[in-house]
N, C-alpha and C positions, 0 to 999 in steps of 0.2 A: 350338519349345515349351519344349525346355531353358532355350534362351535367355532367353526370355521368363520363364520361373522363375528364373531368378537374379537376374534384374533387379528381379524384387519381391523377392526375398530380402532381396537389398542395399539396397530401399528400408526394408524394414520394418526394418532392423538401422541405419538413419541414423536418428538419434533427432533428433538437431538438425534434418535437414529436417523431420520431424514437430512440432515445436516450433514450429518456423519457420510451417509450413503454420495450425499454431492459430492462433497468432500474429497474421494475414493472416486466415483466414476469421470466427474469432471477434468482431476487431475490426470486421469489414465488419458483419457480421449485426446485434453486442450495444453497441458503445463508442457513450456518448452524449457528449457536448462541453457540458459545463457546469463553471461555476465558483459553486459556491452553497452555504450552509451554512457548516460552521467550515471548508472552504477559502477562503471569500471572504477571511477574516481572515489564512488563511497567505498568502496571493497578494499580500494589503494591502502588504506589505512589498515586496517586489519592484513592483510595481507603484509605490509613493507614491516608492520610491529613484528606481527608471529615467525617471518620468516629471516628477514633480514635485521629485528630489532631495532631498527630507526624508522622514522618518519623522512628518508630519501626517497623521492618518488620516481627518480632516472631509471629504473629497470621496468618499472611496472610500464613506465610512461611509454617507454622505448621497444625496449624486449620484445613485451610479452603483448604489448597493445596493437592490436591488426588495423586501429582506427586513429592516429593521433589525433585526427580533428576534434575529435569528442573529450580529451584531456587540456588541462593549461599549456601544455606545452605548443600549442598551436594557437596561443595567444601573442601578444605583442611584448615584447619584452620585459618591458615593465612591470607586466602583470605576471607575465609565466614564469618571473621568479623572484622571488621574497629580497628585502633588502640585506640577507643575510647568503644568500646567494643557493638556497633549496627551494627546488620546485616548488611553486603553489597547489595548494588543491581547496577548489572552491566548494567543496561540500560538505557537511556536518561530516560529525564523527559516530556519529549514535549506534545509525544501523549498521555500520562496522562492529560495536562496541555487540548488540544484539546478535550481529551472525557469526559471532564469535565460538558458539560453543559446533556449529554449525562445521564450520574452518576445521576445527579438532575431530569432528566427524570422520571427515573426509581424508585428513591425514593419515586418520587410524586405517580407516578402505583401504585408500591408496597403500601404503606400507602393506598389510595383508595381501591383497591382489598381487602388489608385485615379490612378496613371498610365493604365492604361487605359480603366478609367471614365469619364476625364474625356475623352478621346478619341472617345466615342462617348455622351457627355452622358446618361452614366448618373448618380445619386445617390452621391457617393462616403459610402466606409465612416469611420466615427469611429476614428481612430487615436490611440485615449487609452487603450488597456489591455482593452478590454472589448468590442468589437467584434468579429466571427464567430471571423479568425483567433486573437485570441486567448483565447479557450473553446477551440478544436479544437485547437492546441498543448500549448499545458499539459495539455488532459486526454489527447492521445495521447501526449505525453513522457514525462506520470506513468503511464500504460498501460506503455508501452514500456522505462523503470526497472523496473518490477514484472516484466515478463515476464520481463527481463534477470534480475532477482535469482532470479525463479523456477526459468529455467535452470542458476543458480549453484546451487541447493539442489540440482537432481537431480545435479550433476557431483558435489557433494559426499558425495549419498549413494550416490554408486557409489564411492566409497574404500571402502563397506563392504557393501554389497548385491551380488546382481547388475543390472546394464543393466536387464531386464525387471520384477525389483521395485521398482528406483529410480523406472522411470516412471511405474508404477500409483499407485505412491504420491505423486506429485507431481502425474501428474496428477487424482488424487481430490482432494490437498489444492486444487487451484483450482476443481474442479465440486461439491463435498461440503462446502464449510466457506462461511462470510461473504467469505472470498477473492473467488468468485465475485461476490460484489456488490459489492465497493468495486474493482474490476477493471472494470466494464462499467457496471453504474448508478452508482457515485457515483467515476470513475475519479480526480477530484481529492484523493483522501483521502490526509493523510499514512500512513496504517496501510500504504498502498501503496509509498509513499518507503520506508518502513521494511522493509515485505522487501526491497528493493532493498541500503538502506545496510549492514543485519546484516548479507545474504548474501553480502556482497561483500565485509565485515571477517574473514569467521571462512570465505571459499571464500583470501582470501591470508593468513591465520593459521595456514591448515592447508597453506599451499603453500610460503609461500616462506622461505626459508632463514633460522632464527631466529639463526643468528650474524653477523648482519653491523648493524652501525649503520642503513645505510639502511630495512633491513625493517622496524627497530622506528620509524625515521621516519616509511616511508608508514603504520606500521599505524596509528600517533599520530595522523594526519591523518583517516585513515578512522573512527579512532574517535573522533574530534571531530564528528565528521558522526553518528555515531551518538546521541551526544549531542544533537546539534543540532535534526534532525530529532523526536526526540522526548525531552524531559529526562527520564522514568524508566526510558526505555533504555540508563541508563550500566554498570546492573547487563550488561546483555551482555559487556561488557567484560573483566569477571568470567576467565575464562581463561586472559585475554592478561596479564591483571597476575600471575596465578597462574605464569606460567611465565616472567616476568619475575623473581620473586621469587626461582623455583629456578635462574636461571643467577647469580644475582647478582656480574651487573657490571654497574659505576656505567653506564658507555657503552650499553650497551641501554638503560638506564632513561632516562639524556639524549638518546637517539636517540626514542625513544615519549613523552616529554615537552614534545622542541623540536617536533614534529606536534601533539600534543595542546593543549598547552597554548595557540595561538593559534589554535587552531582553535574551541576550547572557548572561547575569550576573544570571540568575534565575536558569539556571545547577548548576554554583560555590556555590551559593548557598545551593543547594541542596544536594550536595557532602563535601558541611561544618557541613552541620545537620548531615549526618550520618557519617564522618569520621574526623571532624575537621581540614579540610582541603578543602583553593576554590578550590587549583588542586590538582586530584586524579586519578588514574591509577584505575579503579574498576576492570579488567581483571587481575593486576596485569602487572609488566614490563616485563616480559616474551611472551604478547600478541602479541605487535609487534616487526618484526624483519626488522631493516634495511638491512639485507644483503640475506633476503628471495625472492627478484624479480628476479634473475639471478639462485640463487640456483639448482644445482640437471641440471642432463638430460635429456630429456628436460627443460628449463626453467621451474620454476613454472609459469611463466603468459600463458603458452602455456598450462602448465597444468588447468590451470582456465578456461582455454576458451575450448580445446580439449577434457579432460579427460572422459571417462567412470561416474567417481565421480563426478560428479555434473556438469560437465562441460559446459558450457554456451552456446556453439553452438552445443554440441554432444546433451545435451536432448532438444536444442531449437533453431534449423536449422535456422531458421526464420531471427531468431537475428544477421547472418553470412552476408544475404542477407541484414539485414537492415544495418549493417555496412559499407557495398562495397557501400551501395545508402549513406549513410556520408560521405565517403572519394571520392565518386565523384562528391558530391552537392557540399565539401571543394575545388575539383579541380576547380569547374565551382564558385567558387569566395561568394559563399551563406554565411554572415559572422555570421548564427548562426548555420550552419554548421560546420564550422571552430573553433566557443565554442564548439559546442557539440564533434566533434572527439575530442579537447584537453581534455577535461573534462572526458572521455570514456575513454581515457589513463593513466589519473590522478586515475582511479576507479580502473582501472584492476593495476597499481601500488602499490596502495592502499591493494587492495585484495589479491594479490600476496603476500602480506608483512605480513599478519593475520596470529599467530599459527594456525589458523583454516583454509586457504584459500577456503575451500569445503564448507565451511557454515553450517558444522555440519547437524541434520537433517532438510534435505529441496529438495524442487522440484526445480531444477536445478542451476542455478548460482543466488540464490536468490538476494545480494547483488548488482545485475546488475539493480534491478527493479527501482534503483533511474534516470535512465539512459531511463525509457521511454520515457519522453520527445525526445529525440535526437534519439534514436532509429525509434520511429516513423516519425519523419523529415526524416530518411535517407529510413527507408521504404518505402515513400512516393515517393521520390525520386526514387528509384528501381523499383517501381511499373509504374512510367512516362516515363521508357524506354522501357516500353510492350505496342507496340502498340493498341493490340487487349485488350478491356471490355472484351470478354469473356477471355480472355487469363489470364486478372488478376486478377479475379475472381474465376477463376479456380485455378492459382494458392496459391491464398491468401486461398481458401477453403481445398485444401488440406495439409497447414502445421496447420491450424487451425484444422482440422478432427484429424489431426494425433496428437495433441497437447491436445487436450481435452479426444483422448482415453488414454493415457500416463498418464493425470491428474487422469483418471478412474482408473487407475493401481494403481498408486500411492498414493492415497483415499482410496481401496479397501488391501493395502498393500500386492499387489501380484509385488511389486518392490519395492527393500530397499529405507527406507527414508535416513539411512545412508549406504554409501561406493558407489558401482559400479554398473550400469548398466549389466549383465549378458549378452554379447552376445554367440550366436543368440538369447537365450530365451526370450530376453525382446522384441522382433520383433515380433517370434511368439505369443507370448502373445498377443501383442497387437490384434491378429485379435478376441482374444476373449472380449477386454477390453466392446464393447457395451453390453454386459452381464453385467457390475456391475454395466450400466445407475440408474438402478432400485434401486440401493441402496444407487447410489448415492445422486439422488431425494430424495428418504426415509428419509435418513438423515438430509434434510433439515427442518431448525426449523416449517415451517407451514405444513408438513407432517409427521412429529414426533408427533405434538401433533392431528395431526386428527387420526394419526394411534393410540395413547393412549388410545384416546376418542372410536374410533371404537372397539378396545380391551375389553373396561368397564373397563378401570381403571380411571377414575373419570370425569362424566360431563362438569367440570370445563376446562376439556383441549380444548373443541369445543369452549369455552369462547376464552380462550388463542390465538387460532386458527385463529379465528374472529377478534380479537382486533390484530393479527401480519396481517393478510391482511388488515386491515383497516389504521394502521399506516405505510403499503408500500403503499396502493394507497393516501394515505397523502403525505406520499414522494417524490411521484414521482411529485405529482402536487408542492408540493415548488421546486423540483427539476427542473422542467419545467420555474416556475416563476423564479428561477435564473439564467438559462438559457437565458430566453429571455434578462432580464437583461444583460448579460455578450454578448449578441448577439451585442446590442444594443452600449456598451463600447466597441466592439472590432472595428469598423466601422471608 
């Protein structure tokens, strides 16, 4: 019986197998396998390179797209096409450039499968981009980035917690915030890349050794991706040039510049091929308004944060709480607290300023998601001034309860993806939201295809089926071994 208590001991104190195990089970249950919305247009890119070798976006746009309205080309003229006369596309290039090895995946399947296929004069699959495997790749690689960075935030916040608040707090941040839904319903989202890329610049910013040339090389490289993946995430950066500034030598500066600088050059790039121009406004100059962050009564940043319409504390309470735990880690002197509130300010500045500040369709103040990092630090923090385990347990449980029925709403479209929250109605709803569990699960890609298979609509989907839990329990094991890894460099 001893025995047997040590062995849970030592399980419940391996945090990484627990991660790991989420990892694995959450995926099976929630990860759906789509490419739809403004990922269609990040994907466009990789996609139109690998397949068709140009940056023409007319087939992706046309073809293969079930939704124009979600591409440029159901823009006004002007804008949905370059003065060079190629479609526009209004989104980074990054997380194309990252789901790239992803793309090659899926080709390789596909090719396989329909050697098979044709072996047994099955229908083979379309191997143009768009076809089963690749939906289920991209959306489990961009899952599988996200988890990764996820990981990277609790290591990091155990350089100042302990182990057991590190976890609560990270793991609320993915069941309590919009996390959870651009994680499982809409897994293709860059906001996803983007915990990944931050938490990966600022987990080897805070690791590896700032006097040597090389460091400031790869951090140039990482921070060009940061870049990449999303253009008004360059303010992240923000610390690394700060402490650039204070060694000042020239050779760190040229080490973070020869990474950065062609890394950051492969957007201009890209916005030359299809507009003949390195810099381009793809939004158009009407996108942003310098005079939009004061605007209107209330303010619009109070409107970002408060409103009904997407608002960032109104559909995700959480985030309220983990901000008050930032700006008192800021008071008590913590100085990547002190980044992260500036940085948090510089976001909602930022977002305030967007023709769009709502974020168009989305589950709450989606643009806030580049900010888990610091959210979770301030979480944490919040969470260290509750005395009582049960206390903050309980509380982390029930903004996460109330956070995943809302996502069930939201999923189930029984709450707008665009405009307002409906009070009271969206309250009471909510007590019915554990009713669309069931479809919500449904939906996901390894119950999709059992349910296919189960129907009689083609043997082949139990294959499908098979081969997506075989490549999650794959996952989770390299996920595991990078893990330990990454355990190992943060020490």
């Amino acid at each position: 019986m001893k025995t047997l208590m040590g062995r849970l001991k030592t399980l419940n104190t391996n945090y990484l197998l627990l991660f790991s195990l989420i990892f694995l089970a959450s995926a099976l249950l929630f990860l759906k396998s789509r490419i739809i919305g403004d990922p269609f247009s990040y994907y466009a890119w990789v996609r139109s390179a690998f397949f068709d070798h140009n940056f023409n976006f007319l087939n992706e746009y046309t073809l293969y797209n079930v939704d124009k309205s979600w591409t440029a080309i159901a823009w006004p003229k002007d804008l949905a096409y370059t003065k060079i006369g190629l479609l526009n596309n209004p989104f980074s290039i990054g997380p194309a450039i990252l789901w790239l090895p992803f793309v090659i995946i899926a080709f390789l399947f596909t090719s396989a499968t329909n050697f098979l296929f044709n072996l047994f004069r099955i229908p083979l699959l379309a191997n143009d981009g768009y076809s089963f495997y690749y939906h289920f790749f991209v959306s489990f690689g961009n899952y599988f980035l996200g988890f990764v960075g996820i990981f990277l935030i609790y290591l990091i916040l155990t350089k100042y917690f302990s182990k057991k608040i590190s976890l609560l707090a990270t793991l609320t941040i993915i069941f309590a915030t919009s996390v959870f839904n651009y994680l499982y319903n809409e897994p293709t989202s860059s906001h996803i890349t983007s915990i990944f890329i931050i938490s990966l610049f600022f987990f080897f910013f805070l690791n590896l050794k700032k006097d040597r040339f090389s460091h400031w090389l790869f951090l140039g490289i990482i921070g060009g991706f940061v870049f990449l993946v999303r253009w008004q995430q360059i303010v992240f950066l923000l610390p690394a040039l700060w402490s650039l500034l204070k060694t000042r030598k020239i050779s760190y500066f040229l080490g973070f510049a020869t990474g950065f600088l062609p890394t950051f050059s492969i957007q201009l790039l890209a916005w030359y091929f299809i507009s003949g121009s390195l810099f381009f406004i793809p939004q158009g100059t009407g996108f942003v308004s310098l005079t939009a962050f004061l605007s209107g009564y209330p303010p619009q940043f109070l409107k970002v944060l408060f409103s009904a319409n997407h608002g960032l504390f109104y559909w995700t309470p959480i985030t309220f709480f983990a901000l008050l735990g930032l700006i008192f880690l800021s008071f008590r002197g913590l100085t990547i607290a002190r980044w992260g509130l500036l940085i948090f300010i510089l976001s909602l500045m930022v977002n305030s300023n967007l023709a769009d500040p709502f974020g168009g369709y989305s589950f709450s103040g989606r643009r806030f998601i580049e900010d888990t990092l610091f959210l979770t630090i301030g979480l944490a923090g919040f969470l260290q001034l509750i005395k009582s385990n049960l206390a903050r347990v309980s509380f982390a449980l029930v903004f996460s309860v109330w956070n995943i029925f809302l996502v069930l709403q939201y999923a189930s479209s029984k709450i707008p993806g665009w405009g307002s929250l409906v009070f009271p109605d969206w309250i009471k709803s909510q007590l019915n939201a554990p009713l669309y569990l069931p479809n919500f699960i449904g939906h996901s890609v390894v119950a999709s295809n059992l349910y296919y298979f189960a129907k009689g609509k083609g043997g082949f989907f139990i294959v499908f089926g098979l081969i997506i839990i075989l490549i999650h329990l794959t996952g989770s094991l390299i996920f595991y071994k990078i893990g330990e890894k990454s355990i190992k460099f943060n020490k």
